[in-house]
C-alpha positions as CSV (number, residue, x, y, z in Angstrom):
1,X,97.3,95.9,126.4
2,X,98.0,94.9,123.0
3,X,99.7,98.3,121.8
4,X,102.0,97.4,125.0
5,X,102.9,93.8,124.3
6,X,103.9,95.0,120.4
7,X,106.1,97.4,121.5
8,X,107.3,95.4,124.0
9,X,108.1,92.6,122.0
10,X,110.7,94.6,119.2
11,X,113.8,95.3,121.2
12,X,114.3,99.4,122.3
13,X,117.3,99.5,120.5
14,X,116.6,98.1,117.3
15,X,112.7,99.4,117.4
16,X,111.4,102.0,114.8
17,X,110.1,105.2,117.0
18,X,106.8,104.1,118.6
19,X,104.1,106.3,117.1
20,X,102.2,108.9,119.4
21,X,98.7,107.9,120.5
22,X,97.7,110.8,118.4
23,X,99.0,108.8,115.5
24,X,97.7,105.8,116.3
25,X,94.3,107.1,116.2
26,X,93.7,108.9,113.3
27,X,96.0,106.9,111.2
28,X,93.3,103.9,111.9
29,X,90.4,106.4,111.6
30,X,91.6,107.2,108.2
31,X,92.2,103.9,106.5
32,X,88.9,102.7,108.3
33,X,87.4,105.9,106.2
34,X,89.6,105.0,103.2
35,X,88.0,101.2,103.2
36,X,84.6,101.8,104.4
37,X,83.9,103.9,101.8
38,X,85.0,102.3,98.9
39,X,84.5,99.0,99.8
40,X,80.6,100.5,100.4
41,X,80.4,102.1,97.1
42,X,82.2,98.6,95.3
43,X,79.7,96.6,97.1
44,X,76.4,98.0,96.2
45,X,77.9,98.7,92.4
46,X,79.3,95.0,92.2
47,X,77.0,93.0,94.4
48,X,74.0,94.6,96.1
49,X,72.6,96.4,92.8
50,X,72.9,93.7,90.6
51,X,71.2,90.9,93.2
52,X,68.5,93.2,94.2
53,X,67.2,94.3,91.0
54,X,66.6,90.8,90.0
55,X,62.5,89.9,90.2
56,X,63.1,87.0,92.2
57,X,63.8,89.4,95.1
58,X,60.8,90.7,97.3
59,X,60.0,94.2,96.9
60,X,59.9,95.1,100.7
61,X,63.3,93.2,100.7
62,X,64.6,95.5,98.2
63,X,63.3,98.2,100.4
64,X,64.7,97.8,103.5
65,X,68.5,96.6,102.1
66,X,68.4,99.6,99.8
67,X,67.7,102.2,102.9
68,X,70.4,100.5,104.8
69,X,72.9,100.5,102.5
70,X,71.9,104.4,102.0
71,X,72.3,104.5,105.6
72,X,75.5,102.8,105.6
73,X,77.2,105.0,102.8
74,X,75.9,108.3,104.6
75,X,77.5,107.1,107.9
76,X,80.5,106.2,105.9
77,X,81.3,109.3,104.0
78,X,80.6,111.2,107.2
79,X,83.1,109.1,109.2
80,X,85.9,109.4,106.4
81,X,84.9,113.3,106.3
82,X,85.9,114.3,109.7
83,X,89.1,111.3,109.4
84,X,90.7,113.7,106.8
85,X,90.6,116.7,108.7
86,X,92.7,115.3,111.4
87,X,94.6,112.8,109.4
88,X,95.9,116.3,107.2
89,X,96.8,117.9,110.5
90,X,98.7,114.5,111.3
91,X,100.9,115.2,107.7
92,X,101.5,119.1,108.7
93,X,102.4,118.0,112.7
94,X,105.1,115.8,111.0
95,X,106.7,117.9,108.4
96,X,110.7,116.7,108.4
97,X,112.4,120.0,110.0
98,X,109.6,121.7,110.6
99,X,107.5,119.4,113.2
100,X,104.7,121.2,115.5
101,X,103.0,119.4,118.3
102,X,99.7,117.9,117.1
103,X,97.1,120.2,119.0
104,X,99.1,123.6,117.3
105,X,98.5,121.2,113.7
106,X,94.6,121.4,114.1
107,X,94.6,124.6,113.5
108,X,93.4,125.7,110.0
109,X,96.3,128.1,110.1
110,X,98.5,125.4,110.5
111,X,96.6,123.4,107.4
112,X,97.0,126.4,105.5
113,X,100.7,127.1,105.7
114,X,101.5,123.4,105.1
115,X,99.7,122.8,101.9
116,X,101.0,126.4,100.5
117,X,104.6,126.1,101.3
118,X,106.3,126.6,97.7
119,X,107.5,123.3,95.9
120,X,111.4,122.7,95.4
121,X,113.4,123.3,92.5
122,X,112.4,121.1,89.7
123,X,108.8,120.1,91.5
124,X,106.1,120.9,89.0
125,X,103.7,121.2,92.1
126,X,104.4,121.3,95.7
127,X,103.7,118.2,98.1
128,X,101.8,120.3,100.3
129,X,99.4,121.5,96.7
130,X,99.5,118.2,96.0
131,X,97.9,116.9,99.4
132,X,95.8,119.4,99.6
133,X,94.5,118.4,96.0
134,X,94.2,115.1,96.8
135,X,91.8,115.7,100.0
136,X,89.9,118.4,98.5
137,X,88.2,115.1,96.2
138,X,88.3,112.5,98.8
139,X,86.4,115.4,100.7
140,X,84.1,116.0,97.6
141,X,83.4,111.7,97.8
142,X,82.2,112.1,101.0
143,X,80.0,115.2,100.6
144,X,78.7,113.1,97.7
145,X,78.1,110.2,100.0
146,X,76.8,112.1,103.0
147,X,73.8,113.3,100.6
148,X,72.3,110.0,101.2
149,X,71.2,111.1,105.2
150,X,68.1,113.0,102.9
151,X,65.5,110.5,102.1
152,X,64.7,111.6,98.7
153,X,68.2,111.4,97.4
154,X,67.8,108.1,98.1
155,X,66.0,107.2,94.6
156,X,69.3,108.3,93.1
157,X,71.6,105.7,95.6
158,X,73.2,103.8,92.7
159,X,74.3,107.1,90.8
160,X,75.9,108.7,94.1
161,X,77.6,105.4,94.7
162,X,79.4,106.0,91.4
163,X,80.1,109.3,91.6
164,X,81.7,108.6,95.4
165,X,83.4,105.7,94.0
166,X,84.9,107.7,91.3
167,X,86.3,110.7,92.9
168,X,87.8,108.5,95.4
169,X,89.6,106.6,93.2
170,X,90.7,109.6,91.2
171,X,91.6,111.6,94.3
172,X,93.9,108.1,95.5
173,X,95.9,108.4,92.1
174,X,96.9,111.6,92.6
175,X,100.0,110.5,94.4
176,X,101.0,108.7,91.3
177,X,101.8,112.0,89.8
178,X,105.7,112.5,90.5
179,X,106.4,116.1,91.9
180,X,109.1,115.8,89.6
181,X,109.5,114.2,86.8
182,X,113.0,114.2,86.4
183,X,113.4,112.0,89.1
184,X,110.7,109.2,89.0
185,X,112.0,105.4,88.0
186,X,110.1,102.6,86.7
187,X,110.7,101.0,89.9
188,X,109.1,104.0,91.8
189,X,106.0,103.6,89.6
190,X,105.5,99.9,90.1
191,X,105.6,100.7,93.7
192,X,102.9,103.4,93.6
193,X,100.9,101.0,91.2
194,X,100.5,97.6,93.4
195,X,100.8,99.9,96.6
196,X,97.4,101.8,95.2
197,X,96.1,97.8,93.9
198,X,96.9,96.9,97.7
199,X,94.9,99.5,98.8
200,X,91.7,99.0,96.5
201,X,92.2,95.3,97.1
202,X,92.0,95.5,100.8
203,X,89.1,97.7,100.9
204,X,87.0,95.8,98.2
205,X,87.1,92.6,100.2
206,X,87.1,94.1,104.1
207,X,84.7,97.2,103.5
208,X,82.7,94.5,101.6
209,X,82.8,92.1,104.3
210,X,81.9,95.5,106.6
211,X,79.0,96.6,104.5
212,X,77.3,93.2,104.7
213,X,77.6,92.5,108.4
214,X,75.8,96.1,109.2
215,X,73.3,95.1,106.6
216,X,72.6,92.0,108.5
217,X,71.6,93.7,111.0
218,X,68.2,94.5,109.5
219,X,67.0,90.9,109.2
220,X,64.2,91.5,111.8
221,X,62.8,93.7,109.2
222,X,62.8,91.0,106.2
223,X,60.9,88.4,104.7
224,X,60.7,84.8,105.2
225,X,62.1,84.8,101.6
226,X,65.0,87.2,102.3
227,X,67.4,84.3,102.6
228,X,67.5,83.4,99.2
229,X,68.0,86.8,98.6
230,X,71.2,86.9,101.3
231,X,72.3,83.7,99.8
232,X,72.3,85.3,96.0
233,X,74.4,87.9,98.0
234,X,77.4,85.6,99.6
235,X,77.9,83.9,96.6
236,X,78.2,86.8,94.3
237,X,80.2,88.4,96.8
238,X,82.7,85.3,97.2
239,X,83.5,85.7,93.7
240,X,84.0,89.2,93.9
241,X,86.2,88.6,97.1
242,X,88.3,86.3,95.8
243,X,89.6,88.4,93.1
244,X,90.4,90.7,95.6
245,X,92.4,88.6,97.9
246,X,94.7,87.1,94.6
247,X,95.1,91.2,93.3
248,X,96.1,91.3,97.5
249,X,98.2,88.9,97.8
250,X,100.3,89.5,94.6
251,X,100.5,93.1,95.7
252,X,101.4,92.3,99.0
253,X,104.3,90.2,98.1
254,X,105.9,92.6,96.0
255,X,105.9,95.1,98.5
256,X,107.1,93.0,101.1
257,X,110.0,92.3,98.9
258,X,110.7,96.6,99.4
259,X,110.3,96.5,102.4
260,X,112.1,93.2,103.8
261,X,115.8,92.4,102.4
262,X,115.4,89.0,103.5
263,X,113.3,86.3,105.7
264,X,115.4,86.8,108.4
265,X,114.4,90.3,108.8
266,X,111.4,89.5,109.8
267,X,112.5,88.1,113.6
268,X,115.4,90.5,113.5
269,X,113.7,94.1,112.8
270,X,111.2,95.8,114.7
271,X,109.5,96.3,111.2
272,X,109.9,92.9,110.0
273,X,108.2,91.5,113.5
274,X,105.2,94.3,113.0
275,X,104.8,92.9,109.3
276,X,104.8,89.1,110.5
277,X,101.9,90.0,112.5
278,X,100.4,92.1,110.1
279,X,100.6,89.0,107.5
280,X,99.4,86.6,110.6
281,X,96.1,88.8,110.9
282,X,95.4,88.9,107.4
283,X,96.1,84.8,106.9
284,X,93.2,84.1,109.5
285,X,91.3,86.4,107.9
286,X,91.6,84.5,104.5
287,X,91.9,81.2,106.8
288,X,87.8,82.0,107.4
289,X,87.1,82.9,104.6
290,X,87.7,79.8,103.0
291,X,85.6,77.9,105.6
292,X,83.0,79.9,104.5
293,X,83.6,79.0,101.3
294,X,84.3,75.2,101.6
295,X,81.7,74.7,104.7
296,X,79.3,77.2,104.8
297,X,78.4,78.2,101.3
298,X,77.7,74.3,100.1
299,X,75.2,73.8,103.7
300,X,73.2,77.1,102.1
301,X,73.1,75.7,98.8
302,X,71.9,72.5,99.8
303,X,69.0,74.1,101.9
304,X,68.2,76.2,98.7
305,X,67.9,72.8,96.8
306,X,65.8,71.3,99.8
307,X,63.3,74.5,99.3
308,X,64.4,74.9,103.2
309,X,63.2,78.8,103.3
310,X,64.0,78.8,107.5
311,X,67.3,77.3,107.2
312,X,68.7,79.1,104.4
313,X,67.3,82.1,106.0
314,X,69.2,81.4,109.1
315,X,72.6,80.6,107.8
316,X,72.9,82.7,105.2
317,X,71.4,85.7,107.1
318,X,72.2,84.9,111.1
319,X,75.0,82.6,110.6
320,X,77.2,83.3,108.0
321,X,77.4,86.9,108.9
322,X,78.4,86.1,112.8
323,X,81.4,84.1,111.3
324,X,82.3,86.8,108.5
325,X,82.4,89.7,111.6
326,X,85.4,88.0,113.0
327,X,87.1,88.7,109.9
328,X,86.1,92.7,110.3
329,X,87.7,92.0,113.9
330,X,90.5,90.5,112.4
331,X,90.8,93.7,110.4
332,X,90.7,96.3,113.2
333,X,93.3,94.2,114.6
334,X,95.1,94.6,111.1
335,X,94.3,98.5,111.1
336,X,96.3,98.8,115.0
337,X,99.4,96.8,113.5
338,X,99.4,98.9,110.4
339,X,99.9,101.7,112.9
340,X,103.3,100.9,114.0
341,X,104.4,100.0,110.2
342,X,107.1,102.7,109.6
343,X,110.4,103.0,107.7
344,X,111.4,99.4,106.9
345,X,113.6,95.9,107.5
346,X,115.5,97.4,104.6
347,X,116.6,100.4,106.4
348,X,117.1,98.8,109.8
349,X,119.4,96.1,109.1
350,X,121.3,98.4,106.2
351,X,120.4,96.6,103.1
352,X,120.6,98.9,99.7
353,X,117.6,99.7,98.3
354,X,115.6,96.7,95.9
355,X,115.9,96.5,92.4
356,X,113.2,95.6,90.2
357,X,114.8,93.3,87.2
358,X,113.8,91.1,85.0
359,X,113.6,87.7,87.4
360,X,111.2,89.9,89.9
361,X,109.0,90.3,87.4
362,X,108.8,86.6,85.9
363,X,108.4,85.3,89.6
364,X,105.6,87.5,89.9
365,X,104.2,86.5,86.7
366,X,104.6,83.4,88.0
367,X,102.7,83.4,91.5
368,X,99.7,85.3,89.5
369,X,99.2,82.3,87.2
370,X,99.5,80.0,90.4
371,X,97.2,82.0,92.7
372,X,95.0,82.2,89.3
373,X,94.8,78.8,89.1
374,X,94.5,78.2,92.9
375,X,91.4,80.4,93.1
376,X,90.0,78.6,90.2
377,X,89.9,75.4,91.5
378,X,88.8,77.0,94.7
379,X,85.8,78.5,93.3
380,X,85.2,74.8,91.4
381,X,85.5,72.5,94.2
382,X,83.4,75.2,96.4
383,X,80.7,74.3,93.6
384,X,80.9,70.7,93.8
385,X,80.8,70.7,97.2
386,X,77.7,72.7,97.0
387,X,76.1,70.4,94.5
388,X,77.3,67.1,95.0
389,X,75.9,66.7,98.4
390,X,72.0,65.0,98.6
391,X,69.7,67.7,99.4
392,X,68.7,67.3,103.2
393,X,65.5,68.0,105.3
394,X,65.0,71.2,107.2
395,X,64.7,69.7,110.5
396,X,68.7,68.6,109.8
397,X,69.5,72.0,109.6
């Protein structure tokens, strides 16, 4: 129903080619891989490791979020494993001049003659070598990540985190290698750069937010005192979070600038209206987020203060995560929209290309120093809010 009121809702004429269902699919199934395993891997590196090694935190606490998160990265890499496969056979389906129907692009054959068709003159390395490099290590993160389904790599969880983490971030900035030199710009560079921040952005803060709400999960298996622990968690994670949404947002803008001439494109391209719902998804999604932060996060740290063991154990490890899975919702939504993001406002309504000058680039400056500041004071009142209030009973809770 909702794929049919989008299309429905850009006019045929005007309308970018709605993408086959084939597309639909694996282009979500791959960017769900993308951010589910690198928002795993950044949040047991960033958040999870460093909270549970602290003493404070019960050992059989420690126990049972460590297996999970195994659990969780296994399942992850697995997912993002079998997501490349058909999200490779989606690129050689779609070859410009050359395009096969979808079932004949599953074929390994198929695979194979795509990534081994010779470059063009003046390519250093062919687009099809260069995709096939590029999966060969997001492949090799996920092999690394499925060695976690064996119990007794477990002992070793932090270490294959890192090395996952690592060969997926290498294997994204592959495609900021030119296949020829001779023609790259400054402005194609910036695009690959904050298109690749974008990226990391988005999956640090949503397969973050992911990770914890499967997590969750397992509170029937923790202590009375785990909600301290989950509490340590959020607020480590809010901070972490909130760097990612600014690098987001600043990213975001810029491209939006590529891809949309003016304001008015928005309502008058078929892009432009897929974008402004895009951007609609991804403000609620910050919209609760920062009740979280402003109403949630100062109610757990007044229990903490209160020594209110059940109440800070059921907001910070039954509440809080209910509320944060309608931001993962929020993001499949975001995932379906993304879908039906192709060409762009520029190319529809004939504008000439964008031109990165000097202005661009002091506005920019400009909003990075404001969101800076913004999240500042965010993260400041969200502490005074948290300590200013008179710690309360636990019946009140």
């Amino acid at each position: 129903m909702m794929w049919f009121s989008l299309a429905q809702a850009v006019p045929a004429a005007t309308a970018n080619p709605t993408p086959a269902l084939w597309r639909i699919v694996t282009k979500m199934a791959y960017f769900a891989g993308l951010i589910g395993t690198i928002g795993a891997t950044m949040l047991h590196l960033i958040v999870l490791r460093p909270v549970l090694d602290r003493p404070s935190v019960d050992p059989a606490d420690r126990a049972v979020l460590r297996r999970r998160t195994s659990l969780w990265l296994a399942f992850a890499g697995t997912w993002y494993l079998v997501a490349l496969y058909f999200q490779i056979a989606g690129k050689a389906a779609r070859v410009k001049g050359t395009e096969i129907p979808y079932g004949q692009a599953l074929r390994p054959g198929s695979i194979w003659n795509y990534v081994t068709v010779p470059g063009k003159r003046g390519e250093w390395i062919s687009t099809g070598a260069q995709t096939l490099t590029q999966y060969l290590l997001w492949g090799a993160s996920a092999v690394v990540l499925m060695l976690l389904w064996s119990p007794r790599m477990r002992a070793h969880l932090t270490a294959i985190a890192l090395s996952g983490l690592v060969l997926s971030f290498v294997a994204y900035q592959v495609t900021l290698l030119p296949t020829d030199f001779g023609k790259e710009t400054l402005d194609n560079l910036v695009d690959g750069v904050l298109d690749h921040t974008h990226v990391f952005a988005v999956s640090t803060w949503v397969g973050g937010i992911a990770g914890l709400v499967v997590l969750a999960t397992a509170r029937r298996h923790l202590t009375a005192r785990a909600g301290d622990t989950w509490a340590q968690l959020w607020t480590r994670f809010s901070t972490v979070a909130l760097c990612a949404v600014g690098c987001l947002l600043i990213s975001g803008l810029y491209l939006a600038w590529t891809f949309v001439g003016s304001p008015g494109e928005l309502f008058t391209t078929s892009f432009g209206r897929f974008l402004l719902v895009k951007v609609s998804l991804v403000a609620c999604m910050i919209a609760v987020g920062g009740l979280n932060e402003f109403l949630l996060m100062p109610r757990i740290a007044r229990a903490r203060a209160a020594g209110a063991d059940g109440s800070v154990f059921r907001l910070a490890v039954r509440v809080f995560p209910g509320l944060v899975a309608a931001e993962v919702v929020l993001a499949v939504g975001v995932l379906f929209v993304l879908s039906f993001l192709t060409g762009s406002a520029r190319v529809e309504a004939g504008d000439p290309d964008p031109t990165l000058s000097g202005g661009i680039v002091g506005i920019g400056a400009l909003l990075a120093v404001l969101l800076a500041v913004s999240f500042v004071t965010t993260a400041k009142v969200s502490e005074r809010l948290s300590k200013a209030a008179v710690p309360v009973p636990a019946a009140e809770y």
